[in-house]
Every structure is written in C-alpha cells, then in structure tokens.
C-alpha positions as CSV (number, residue, x, y, z in Angstrom):
1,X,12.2,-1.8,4.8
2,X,8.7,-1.4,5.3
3,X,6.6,-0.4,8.2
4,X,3.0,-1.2,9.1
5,X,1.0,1.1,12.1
6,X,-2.0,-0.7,13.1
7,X,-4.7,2.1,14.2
8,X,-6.9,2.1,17.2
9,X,-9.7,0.1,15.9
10,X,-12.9,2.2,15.7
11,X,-16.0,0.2,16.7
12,X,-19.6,1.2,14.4
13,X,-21.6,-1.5,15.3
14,X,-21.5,-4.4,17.6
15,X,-20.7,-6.9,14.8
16,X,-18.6,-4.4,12.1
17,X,-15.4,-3.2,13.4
18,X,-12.9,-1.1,11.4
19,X,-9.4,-1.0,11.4
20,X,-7.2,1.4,9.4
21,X,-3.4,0.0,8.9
22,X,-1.0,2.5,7.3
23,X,1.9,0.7,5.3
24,X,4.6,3.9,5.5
25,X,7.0,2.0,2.7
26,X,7.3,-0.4,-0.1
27,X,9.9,-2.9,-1.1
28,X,11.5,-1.7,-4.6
29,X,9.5,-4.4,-6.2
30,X,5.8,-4.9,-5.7
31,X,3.7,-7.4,-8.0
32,X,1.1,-5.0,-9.8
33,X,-1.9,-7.5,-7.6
34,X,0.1,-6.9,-4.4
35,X,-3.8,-6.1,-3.6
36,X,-5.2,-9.2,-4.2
37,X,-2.3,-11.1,-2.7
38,X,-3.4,-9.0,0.6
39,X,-7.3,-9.6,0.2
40,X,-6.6,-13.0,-0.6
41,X,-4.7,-14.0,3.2
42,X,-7.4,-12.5,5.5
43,X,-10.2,-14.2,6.7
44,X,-13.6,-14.9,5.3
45,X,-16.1,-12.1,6.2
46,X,-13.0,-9.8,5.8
47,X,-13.7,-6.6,3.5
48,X,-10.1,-5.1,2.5
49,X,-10.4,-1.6,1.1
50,X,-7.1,0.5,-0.3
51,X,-6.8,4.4,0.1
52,X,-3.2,4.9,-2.5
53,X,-1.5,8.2,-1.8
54,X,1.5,7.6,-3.4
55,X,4.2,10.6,-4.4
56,X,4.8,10.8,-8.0
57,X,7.8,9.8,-9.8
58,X,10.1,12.7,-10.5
59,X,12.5,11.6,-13.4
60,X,15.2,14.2,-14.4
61,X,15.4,14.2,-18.5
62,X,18.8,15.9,-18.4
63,X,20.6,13.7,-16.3
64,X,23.6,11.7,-17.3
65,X,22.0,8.1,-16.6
66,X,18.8,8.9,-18.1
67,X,20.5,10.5,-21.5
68,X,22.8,7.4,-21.4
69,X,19.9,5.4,-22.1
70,X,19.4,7.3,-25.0
C-alpha cells in the first residue's frame, strides 16, 4: 500500500506556489519512468521535481534462497 502526505503548501510569490508531497511507500513494481508517468498527468505550467531517499537493498549472499539460485 502506498501512502501520499500532502504538505502545507508554502507560498514564494503571489503567482509560484510550492507544494512538497511525500509518497511513504511503493507498490513492489514500479515502471523505471514512474517519473514521467507523474510529470506527464499534472497540468500545464506544472514543474514536478523528485528528491529519492530510498534505503538500499540488503541481499544476504549466504542465504538458502539466494545460494539456491546458484
């Protein structure tokens, strides 16, 4: 499941507003241009900018399902 918090928008100007969205979680898959997919649905005038801090994969080597693959 993912979840999406939508941030108090924080004004800059009277015609340029930002607003931050945090997306807390992923579906399993995700099409390597989920980003453009994203851009591509807002609306003209619309600047879409990504900050990524995704945790890195941990793979255990010595496990029995990886060695199985062996």
């Amino acid at each position: 499941m993912s979840f999406i918090l939508v941030e108090m928008p924080l004004c800059q100007r009277r015609t340029f507003i930002t607003v931050y969205y945090t997306i807390d979680g992923y579906p399993g898959n995700l099409n390597i241009d989920f980003r453009d997919s994203i851009r591509y649905v807002t609306m003209g005038g619309v600047k879409v900018s990504f900050i990524s801090s995704f945790e890195p994969t941990s793979i255990d080597w010595s496990s029995q399902r990886v060695q199985s693959k062996n």
